[in-house]
Predicted model as a PDB file, atoms N, CA, C, CB and O in Angstrom, pLDDT in the B-factor column:
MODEL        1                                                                  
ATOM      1  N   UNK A   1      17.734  53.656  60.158  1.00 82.00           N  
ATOM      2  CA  UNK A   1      18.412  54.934  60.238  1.00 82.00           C  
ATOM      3  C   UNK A   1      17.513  55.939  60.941  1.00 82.00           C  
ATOM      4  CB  UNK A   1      18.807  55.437  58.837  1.00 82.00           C  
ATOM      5  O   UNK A   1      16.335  55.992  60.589  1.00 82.00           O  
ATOM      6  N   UNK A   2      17.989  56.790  61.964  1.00 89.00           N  
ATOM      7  CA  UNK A   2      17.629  57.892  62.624  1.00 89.00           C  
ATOM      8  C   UNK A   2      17.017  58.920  61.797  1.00 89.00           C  
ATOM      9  CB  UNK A   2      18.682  58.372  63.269  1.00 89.00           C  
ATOM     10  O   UNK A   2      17.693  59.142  60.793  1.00 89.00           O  
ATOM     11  N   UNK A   3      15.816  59.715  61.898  1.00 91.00           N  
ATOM     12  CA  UNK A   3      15.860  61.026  61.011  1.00 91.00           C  
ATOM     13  C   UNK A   3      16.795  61.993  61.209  1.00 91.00           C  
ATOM     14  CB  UNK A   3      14.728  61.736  61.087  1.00 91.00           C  
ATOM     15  O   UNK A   3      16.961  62.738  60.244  1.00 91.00           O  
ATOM     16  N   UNK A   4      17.192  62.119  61.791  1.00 92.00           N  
ATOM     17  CA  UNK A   4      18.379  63.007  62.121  1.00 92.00           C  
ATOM     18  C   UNK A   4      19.621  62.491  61.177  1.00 92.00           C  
ATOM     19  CB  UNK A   4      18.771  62.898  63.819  1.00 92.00           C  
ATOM     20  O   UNK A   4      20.118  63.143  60.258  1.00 92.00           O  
ATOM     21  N   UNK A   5      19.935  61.445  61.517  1.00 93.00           N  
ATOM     22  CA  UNK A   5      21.266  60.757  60.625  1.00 93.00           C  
ATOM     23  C   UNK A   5      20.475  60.937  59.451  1.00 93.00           C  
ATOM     24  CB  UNK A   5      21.885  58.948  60.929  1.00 93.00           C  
ATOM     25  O   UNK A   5      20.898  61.951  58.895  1.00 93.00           O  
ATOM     26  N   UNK A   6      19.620  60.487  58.871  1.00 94.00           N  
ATOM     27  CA  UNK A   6      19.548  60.574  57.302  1.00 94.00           C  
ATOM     28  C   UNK A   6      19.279  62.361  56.951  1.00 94.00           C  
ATOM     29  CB  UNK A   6      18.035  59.426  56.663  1.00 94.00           C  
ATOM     30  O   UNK A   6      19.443  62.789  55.809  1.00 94.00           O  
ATOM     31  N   UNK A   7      18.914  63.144  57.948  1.00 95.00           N  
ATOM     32  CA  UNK A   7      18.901  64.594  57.271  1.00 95.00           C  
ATOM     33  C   UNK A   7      20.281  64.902  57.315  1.00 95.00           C  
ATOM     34  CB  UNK A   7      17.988  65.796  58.031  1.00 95.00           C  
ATOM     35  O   UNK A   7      20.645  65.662  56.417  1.00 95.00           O  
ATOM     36  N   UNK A   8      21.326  64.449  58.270  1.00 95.00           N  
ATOM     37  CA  UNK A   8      22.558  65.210  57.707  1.00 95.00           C  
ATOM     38  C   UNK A   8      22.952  64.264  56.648  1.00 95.00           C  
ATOM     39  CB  UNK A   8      23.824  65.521  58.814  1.00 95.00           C  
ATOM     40  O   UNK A   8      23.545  64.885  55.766  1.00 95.00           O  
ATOM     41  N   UNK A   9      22.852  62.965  56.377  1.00 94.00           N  
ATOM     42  CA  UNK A   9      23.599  62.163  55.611  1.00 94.00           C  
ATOM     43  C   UNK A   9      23.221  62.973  53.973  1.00 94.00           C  
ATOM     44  CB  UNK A   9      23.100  60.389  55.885  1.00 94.00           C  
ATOM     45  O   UNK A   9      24.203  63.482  53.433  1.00 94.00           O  
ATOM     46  N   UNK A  10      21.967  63.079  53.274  1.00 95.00           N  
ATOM     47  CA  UNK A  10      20.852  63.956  52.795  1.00 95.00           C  
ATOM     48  C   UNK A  10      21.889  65.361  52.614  1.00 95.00           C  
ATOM     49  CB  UNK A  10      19.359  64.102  54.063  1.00 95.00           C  
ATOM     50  O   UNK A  10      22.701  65.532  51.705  1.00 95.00           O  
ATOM     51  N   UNK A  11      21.630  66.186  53.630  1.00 95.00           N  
ATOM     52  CA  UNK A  11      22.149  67.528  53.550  1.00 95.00           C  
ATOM     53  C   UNK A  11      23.975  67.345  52.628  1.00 95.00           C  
ATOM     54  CB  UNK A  11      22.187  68.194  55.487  1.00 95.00           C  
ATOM     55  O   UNK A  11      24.361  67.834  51.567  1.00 95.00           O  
ATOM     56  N   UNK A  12      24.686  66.447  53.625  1.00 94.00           N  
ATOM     57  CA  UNK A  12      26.045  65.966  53.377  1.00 94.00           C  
ATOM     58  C   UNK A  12      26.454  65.634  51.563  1.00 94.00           C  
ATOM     59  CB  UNK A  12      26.136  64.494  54.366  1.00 94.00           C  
ATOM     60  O   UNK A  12      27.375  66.126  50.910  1.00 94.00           O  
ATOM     61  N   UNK A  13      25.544  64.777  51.178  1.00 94.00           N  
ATOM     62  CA  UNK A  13      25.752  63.954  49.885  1.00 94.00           C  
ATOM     63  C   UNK A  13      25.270  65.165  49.163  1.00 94.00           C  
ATOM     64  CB  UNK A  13      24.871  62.382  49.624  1.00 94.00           C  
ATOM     65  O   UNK A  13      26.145  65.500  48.364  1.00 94.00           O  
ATOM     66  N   UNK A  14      24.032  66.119  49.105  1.00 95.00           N  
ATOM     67  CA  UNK A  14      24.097  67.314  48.178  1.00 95.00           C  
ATOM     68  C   UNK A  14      24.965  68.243  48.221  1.00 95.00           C  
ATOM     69  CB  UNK A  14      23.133  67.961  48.196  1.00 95.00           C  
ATOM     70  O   UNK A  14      25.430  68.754  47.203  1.00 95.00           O  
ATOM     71  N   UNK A  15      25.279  68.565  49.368  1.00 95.00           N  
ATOM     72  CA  UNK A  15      26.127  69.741  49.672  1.00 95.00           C  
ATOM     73  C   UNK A  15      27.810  69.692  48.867  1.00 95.00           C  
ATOM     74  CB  UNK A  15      26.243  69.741  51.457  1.00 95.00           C  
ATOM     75  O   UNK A  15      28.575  70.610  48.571  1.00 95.00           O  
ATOM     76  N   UNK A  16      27.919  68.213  48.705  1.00 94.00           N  
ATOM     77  CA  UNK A  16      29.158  67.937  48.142  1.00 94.00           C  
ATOM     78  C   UNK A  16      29.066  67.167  46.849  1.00 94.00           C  
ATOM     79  CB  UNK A  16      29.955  67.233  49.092  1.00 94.00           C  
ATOM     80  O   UNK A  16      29.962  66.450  46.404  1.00 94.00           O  
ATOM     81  N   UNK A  17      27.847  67.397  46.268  1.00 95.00           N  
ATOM     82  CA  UNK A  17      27.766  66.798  44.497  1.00 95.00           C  
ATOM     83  C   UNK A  17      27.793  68.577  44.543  1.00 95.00           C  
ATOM     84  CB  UNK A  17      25.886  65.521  43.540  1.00 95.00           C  
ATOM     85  O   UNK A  17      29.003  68.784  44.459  1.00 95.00           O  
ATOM     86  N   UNK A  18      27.118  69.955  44.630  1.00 96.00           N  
ATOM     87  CA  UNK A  18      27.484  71.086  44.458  1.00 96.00           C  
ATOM     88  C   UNK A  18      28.632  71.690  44.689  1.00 96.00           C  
ATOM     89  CB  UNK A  18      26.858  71.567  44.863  1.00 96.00           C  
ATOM     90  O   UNK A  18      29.118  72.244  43.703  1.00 96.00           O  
ATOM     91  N   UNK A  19      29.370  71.779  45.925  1.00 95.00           N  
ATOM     92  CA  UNK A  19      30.345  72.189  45.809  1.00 95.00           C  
ATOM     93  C   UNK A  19      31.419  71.302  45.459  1.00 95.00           C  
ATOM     94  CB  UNK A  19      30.463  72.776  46.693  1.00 95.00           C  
ATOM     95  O   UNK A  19      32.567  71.747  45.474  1.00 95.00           O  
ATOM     96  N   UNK A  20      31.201  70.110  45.148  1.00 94.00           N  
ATOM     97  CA  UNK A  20      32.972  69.239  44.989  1.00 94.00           C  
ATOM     98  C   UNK A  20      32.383  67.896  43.966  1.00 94.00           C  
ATOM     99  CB  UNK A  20      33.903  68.359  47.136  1.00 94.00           C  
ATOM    100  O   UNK A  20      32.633  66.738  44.301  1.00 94.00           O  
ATOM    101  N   UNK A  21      31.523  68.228  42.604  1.00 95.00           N  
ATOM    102  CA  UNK A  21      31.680  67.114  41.653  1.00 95.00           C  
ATOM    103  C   UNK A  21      31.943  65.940  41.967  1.00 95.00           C  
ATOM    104  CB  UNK A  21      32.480  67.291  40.880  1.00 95.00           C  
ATOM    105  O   UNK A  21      31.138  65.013  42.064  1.00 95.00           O  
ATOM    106  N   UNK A  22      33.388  65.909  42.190  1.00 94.00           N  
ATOM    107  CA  UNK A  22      34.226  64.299  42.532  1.00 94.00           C  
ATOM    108  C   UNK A  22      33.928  64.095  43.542  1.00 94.00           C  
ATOM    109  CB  UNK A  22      35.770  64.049  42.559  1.00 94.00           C  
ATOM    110  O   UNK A  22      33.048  63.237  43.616  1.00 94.00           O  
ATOM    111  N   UNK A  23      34.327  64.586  44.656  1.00 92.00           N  
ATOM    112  CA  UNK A  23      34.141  63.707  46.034  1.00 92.00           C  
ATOM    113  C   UNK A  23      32.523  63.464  46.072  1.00 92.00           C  
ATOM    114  CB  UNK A  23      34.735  64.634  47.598  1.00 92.00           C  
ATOM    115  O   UNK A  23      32.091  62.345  46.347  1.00 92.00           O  
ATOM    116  N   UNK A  24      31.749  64.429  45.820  1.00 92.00           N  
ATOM    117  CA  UNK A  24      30.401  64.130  46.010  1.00 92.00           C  
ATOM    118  C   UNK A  24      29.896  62.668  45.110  1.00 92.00           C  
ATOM    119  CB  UNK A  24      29.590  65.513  45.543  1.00 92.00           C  
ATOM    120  O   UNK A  24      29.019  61.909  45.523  1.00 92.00           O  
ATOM    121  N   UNK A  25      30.717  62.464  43.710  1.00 93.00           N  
ATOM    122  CA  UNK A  25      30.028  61.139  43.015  1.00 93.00           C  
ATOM    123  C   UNK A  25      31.072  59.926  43.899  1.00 93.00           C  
ATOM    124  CB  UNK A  25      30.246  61.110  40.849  1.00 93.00           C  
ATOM    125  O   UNK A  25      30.606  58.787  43.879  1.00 93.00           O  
ATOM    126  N   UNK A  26      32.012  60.049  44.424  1.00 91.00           N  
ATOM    127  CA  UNK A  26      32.507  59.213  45.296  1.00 91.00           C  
ATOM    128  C   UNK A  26      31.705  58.631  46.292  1.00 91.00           C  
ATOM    129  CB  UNK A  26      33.411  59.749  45.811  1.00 91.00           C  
ATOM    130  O   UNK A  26      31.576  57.427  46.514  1.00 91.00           O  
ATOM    131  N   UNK A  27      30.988  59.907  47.083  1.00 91.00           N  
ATOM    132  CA  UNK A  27      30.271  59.739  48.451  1.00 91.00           C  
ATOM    133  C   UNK A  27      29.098  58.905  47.485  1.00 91.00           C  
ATOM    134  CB  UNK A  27      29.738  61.433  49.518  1.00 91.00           C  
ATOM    135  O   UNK A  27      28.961  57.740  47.858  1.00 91.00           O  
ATOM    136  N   UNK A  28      28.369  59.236  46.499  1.00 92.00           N  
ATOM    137  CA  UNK A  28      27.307  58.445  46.166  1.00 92.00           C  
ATOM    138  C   UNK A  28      26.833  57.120  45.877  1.00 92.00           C  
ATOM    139  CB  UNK A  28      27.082  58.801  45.531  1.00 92.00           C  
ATOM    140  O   UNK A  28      25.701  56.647  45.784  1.00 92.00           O  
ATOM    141  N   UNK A  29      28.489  56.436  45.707  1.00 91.00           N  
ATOM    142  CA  UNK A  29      28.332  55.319  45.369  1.00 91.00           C  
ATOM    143  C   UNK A  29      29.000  54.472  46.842  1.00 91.00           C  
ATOM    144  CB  UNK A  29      29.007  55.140  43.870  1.00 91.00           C  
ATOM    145  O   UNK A  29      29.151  53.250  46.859  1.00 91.00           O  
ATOM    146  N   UNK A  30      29.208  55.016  47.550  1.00 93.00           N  
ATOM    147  CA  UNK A  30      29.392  54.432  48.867  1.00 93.00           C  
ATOM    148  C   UNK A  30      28.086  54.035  49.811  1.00 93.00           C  
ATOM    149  CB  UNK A  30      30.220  55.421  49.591  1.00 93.00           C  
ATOM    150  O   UNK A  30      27.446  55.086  49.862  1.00 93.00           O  
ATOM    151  N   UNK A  31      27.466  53.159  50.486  1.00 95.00           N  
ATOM    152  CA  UNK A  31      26.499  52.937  51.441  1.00 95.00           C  
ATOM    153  C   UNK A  31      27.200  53.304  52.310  1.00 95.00           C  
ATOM    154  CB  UNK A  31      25.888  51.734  51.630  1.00 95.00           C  
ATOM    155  O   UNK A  31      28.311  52.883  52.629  1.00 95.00           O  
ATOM    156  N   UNK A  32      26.200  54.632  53.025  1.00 94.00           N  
ATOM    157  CA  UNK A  32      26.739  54.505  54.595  1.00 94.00           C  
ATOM    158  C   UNK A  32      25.500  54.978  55.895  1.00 94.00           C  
ATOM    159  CB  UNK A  32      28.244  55.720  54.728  1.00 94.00           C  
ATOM    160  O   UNK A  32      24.684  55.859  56.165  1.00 94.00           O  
ATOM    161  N   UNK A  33      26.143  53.504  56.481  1.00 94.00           N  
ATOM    162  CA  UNK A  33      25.392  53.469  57.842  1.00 94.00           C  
ATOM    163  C   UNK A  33      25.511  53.882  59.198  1.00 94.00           C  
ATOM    164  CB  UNK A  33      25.255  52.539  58.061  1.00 94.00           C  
ATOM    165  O   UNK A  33      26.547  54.117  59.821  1.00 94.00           O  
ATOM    166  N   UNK A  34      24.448  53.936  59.544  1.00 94.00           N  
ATOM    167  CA  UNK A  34      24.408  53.996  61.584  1.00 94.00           C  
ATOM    168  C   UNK A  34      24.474  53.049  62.143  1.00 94.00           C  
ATOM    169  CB  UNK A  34      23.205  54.451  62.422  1.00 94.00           C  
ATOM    170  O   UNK A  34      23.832  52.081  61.734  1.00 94.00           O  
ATOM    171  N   UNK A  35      25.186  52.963  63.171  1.00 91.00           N  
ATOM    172  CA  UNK A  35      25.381  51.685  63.380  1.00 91.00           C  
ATOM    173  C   UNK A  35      25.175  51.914  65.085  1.00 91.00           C  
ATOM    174  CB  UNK A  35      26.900  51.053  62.705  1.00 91.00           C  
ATOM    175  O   UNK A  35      25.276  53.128  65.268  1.00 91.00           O  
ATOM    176  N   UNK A  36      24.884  51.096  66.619  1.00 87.00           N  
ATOM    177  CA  UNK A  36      25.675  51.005  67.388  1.00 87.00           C  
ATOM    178  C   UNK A  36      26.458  50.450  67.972  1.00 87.00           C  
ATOM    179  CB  UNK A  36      25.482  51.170  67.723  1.00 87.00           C  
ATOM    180  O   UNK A  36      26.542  50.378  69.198  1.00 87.00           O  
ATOM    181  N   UNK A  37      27.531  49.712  66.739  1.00 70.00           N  
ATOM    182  CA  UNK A  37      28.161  48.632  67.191  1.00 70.00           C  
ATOM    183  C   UNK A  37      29.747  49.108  67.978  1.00 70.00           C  
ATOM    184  CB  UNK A  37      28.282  47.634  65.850  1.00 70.00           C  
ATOM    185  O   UNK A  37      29.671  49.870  68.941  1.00 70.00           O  
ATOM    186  N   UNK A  38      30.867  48.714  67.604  1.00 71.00           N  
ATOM    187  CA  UNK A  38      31.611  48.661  68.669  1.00 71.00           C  
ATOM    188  C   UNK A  38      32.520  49.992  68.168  1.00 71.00           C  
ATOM    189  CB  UNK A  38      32.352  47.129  68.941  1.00 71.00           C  
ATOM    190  O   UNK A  38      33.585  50.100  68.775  1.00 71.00           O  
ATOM    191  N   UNK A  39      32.342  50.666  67.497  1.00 69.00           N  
ATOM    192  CA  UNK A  39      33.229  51.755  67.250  1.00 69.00           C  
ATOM    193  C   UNK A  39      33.183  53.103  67.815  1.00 69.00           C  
ATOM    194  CB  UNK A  39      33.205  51.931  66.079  1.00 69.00           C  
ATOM    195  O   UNK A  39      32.129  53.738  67.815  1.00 69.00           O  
ATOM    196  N   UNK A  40      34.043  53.475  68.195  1.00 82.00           N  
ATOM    197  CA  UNK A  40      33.471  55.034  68.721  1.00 82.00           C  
ATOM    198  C   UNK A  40      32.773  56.023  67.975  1.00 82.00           C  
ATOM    199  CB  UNK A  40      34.504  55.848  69.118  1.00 82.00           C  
ATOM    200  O   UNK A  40      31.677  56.555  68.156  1.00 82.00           O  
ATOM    201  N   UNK A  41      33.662  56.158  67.076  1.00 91.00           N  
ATOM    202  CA  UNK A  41      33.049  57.300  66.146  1.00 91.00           C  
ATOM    203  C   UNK A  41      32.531  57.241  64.915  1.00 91.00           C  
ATOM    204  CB  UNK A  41      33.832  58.141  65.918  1.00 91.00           C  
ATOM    205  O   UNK A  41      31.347  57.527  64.738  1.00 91.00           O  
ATOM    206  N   UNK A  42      33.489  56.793  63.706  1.00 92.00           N  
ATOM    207  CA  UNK A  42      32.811  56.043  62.301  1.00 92.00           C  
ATOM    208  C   UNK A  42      34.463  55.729  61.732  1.00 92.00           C  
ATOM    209  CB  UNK A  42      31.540  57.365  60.966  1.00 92.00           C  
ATOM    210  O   UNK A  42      35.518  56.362  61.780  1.00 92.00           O  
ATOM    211  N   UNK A  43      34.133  54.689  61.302  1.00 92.00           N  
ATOM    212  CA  UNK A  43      34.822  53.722  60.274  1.00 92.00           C  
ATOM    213  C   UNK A  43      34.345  52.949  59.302  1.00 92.00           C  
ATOM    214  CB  UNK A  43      35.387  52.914  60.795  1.00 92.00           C  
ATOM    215  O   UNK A  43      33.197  52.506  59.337  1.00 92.00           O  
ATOM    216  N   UNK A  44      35.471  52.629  58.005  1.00 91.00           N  
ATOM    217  CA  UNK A  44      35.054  51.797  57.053  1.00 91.00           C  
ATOM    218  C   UNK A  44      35.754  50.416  57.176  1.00 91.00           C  
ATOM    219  CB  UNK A  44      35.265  52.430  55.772  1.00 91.00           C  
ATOM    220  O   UNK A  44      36.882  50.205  57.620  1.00 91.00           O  
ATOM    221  N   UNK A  45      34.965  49.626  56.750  1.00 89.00           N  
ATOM    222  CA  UNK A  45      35.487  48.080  55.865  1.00 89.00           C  
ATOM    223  C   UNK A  45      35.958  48.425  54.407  1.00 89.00           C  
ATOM    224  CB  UNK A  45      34.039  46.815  55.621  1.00 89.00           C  
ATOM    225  O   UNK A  45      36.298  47.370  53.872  1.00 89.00           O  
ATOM    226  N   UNK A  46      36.059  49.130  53.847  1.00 88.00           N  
ATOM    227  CA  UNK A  46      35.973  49.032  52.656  1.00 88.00           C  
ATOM    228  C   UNK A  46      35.328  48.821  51.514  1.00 88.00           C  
ATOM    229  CB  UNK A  46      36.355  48.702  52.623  1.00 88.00           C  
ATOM    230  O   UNK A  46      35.745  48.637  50.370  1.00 88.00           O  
ATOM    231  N   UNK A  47      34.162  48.873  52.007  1.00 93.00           N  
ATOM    232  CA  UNK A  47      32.793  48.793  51.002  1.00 93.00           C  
ATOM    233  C   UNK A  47      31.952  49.394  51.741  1.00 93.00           C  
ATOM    234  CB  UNK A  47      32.153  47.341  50.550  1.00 93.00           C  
ATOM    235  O   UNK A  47      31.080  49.893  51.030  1.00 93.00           O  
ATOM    236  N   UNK A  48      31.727  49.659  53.211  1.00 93.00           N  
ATOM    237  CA  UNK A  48      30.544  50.960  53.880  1.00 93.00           C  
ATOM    238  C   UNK A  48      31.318  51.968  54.806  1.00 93.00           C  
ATOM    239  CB  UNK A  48      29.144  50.214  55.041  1.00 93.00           C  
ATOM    240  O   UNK A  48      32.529  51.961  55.024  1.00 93.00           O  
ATOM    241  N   UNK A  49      30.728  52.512  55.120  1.00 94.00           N  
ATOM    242  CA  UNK A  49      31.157  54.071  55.988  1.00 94.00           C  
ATOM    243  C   UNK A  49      29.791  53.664  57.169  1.00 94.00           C  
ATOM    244  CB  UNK A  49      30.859  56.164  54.702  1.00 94.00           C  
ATOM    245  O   UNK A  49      28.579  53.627  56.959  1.00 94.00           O  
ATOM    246  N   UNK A  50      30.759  53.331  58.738  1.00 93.00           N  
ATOM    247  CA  UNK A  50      29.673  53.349  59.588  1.00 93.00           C  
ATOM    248  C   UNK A  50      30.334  54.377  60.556  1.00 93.00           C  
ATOM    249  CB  UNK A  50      29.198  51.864  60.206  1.00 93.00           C  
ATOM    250  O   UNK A  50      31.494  54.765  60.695  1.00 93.00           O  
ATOM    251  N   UNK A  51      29.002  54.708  61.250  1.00 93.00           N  
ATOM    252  CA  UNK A  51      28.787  55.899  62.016  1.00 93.00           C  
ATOM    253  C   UNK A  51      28.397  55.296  63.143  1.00 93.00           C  
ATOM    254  CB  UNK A  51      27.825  56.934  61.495  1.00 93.00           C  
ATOM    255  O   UNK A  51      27.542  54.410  63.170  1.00 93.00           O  
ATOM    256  N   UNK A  52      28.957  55.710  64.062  1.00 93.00           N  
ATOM    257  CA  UNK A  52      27.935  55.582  65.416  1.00 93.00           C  
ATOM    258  C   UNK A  52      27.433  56.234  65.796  1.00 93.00           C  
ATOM    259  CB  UNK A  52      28.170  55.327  66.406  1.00 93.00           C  
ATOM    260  O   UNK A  52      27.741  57.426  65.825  1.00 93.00           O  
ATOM    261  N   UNK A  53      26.324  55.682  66.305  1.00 92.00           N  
ATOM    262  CA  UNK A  53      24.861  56.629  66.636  1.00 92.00           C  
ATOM    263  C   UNK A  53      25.218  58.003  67.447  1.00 92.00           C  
ATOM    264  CB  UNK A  53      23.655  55.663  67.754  1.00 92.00           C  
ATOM    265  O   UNK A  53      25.129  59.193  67.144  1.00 92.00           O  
ATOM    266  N   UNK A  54      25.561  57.463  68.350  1.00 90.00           N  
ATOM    267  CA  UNK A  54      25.968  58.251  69.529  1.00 90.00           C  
ATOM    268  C   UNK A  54      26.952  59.765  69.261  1.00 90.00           C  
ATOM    269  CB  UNK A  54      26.831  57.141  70.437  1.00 90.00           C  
ATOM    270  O   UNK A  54      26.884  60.879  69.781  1.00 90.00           O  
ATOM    271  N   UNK A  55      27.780  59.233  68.292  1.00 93.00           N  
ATOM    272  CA  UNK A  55      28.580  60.297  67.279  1.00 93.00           C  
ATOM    273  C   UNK A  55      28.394  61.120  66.583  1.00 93.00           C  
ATOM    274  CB  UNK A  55      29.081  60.023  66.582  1.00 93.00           C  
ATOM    275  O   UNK A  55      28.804  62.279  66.519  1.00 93.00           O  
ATOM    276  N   UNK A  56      27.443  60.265  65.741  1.00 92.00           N  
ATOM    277  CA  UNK A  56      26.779  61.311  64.777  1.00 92.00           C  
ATOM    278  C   UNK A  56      25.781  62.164  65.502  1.00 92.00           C  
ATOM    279  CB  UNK A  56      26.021  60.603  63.559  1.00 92.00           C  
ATOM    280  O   UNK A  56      25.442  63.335  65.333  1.00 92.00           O  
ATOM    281  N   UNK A  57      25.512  61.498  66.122  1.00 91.00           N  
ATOM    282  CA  UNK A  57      24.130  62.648  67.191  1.00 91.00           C  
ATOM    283  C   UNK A  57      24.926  63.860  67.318  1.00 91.00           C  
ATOM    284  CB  UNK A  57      23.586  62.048  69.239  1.00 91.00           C  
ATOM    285  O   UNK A  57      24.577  64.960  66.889  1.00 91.00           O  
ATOM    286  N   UNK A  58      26.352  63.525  68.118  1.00 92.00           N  
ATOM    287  CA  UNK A  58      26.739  64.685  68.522  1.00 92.00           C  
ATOM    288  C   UNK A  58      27.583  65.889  67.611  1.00 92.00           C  
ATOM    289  CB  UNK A  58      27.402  64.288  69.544  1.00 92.00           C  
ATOM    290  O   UNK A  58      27.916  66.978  68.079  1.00 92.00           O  
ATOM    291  N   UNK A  59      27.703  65.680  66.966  1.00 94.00           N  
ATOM    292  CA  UNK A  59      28.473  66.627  66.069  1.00 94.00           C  
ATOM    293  C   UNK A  59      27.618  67.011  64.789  1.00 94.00           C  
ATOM    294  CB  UNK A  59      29.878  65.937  65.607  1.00 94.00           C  
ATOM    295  O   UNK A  59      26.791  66.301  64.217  1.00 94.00           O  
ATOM    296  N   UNK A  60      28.082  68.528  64.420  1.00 94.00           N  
ATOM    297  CA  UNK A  60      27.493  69.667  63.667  1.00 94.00           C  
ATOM    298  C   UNK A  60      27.427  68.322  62.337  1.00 94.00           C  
ATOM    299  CB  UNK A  60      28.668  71.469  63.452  1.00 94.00           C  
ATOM    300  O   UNK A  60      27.839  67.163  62.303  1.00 94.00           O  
ATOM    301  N   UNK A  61      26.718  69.174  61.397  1.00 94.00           N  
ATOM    302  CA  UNK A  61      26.470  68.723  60.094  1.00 94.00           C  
ATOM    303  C   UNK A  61      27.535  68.858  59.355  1.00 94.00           C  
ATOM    304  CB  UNK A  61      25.457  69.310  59.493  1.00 94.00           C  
ATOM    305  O   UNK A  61      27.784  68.048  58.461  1.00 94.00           O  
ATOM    306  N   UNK A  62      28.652  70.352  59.740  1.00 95.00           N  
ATOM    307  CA  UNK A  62      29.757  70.331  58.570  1.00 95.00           C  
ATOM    308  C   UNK A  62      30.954  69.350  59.336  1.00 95.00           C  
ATOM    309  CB  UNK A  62      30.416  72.158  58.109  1.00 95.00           C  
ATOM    310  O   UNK A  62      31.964  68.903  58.792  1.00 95.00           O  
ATOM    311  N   UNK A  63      30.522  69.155  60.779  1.00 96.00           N  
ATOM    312  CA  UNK A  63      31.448  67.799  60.819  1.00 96.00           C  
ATOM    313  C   UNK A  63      31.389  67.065  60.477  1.00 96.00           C  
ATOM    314  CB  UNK A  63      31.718  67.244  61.469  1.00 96.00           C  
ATOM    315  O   UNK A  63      32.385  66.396  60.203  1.00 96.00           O  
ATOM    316  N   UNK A  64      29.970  66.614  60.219  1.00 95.00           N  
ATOM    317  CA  UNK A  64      29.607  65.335  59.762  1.00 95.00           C  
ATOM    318  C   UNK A  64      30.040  65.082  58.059  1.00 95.00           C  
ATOM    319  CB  UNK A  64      27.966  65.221  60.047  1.00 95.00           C  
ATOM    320  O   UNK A  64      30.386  64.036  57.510  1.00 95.00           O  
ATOM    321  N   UNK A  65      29.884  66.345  57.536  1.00 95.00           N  
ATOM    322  CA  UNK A  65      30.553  66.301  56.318  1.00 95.00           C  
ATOM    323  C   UNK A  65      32.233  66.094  56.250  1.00 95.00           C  
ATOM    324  CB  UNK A  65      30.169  67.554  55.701  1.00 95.00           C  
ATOM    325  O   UNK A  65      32.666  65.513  55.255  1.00 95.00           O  
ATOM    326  N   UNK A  66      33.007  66.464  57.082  1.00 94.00           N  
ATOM    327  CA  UNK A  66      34.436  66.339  57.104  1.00 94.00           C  
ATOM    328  C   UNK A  66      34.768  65.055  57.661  1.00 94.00           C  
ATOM    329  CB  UNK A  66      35.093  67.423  57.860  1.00 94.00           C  
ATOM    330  O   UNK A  66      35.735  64.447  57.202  1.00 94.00           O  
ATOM    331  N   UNK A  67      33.944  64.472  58.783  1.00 95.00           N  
ATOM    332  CA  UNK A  67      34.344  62.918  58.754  1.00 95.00           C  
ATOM    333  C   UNK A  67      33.771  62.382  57.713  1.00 95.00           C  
ATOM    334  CB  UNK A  67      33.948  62.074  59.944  1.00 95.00           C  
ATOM    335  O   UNK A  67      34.518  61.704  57.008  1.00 95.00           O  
ATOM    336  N   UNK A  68      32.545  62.482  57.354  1.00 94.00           N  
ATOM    337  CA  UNK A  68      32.307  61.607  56.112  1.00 94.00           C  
ATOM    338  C   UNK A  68      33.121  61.200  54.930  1.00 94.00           C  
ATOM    339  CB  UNK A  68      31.425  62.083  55.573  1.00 94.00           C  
ATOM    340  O   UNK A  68      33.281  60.018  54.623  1.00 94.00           O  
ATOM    341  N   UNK A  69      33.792  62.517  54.071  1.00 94.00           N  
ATOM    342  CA  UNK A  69      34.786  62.966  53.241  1.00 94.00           C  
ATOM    343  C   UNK A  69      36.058  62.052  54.112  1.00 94.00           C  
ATOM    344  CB  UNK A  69      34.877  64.836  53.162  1.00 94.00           C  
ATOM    345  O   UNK A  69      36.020  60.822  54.133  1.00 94.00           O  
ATOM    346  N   UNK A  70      36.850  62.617  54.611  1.00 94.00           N  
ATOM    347  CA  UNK A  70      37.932  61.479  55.534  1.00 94.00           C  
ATOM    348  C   UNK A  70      37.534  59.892  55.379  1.00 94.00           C  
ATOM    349  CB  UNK A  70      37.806  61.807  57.408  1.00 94.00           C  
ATOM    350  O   UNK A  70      38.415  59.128  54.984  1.00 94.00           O  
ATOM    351  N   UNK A  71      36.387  59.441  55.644  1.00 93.00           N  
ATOM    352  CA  UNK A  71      36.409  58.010  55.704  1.00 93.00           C  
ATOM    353  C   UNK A  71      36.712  57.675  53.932  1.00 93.00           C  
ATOM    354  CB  UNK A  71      34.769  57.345  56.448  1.00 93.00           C  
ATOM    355  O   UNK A  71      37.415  56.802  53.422  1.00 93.00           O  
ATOM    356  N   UNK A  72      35.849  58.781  53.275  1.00 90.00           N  
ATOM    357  CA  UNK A  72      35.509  58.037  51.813  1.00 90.00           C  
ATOM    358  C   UNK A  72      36.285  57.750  51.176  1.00 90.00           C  
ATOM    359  CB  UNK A  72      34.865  58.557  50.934  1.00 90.00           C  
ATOM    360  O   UNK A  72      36.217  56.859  50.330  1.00 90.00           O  
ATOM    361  N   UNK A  73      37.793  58.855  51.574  1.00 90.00           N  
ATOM    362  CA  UNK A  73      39.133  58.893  51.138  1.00 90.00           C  
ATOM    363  C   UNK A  73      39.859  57.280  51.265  1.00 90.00           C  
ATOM    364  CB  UNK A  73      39.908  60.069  52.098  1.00 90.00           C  
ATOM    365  O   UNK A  73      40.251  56.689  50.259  1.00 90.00           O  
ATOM    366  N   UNK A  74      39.955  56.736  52.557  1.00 87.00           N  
ATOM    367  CA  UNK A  74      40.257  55.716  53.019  1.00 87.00           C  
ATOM    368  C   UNK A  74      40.091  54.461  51.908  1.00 87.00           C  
ATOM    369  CB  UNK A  74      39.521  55.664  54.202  1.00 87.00           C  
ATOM    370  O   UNK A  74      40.370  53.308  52.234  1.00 87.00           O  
TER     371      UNK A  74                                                      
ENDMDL                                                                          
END                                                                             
């Protein structure tokens, strides 16, 4: 994992055990990775949340929190 990906992943998973209880113990028990495999942006299997590198690079932290949240739903 990138330092960058793990400071928003980090920032992401606290920011939402404070403001949102549930979704935040949701996000905690999920693994989720960087990946640069064949996806554009991030998707799940159903047991991880992957990101692509390239994606996550580019977008803010509270995006990164709103796709994150979106996948976890899934």
């Amino acid at each position: 994992m990138s330092p960058e990906f793990e400071a928003k992943l980090k920032y992401s998973k606290t920011y939402m055990l404070l403001s949102s209880p549930f979704f935040g113990s949701l996000l905690m028990s999920i693994p989720v990775l960087e990946v640069s495999g064949p996806g554009v942006t991030a998707w799940t299997d159903g047991k991880n949340v992957k990101f692509n590198k390239n994606y996550s690079n580019s977008i803010s932290r509270e995006e990164f929190i709103t796709v994150l949240l979106h996948q976890v739903l899934h």
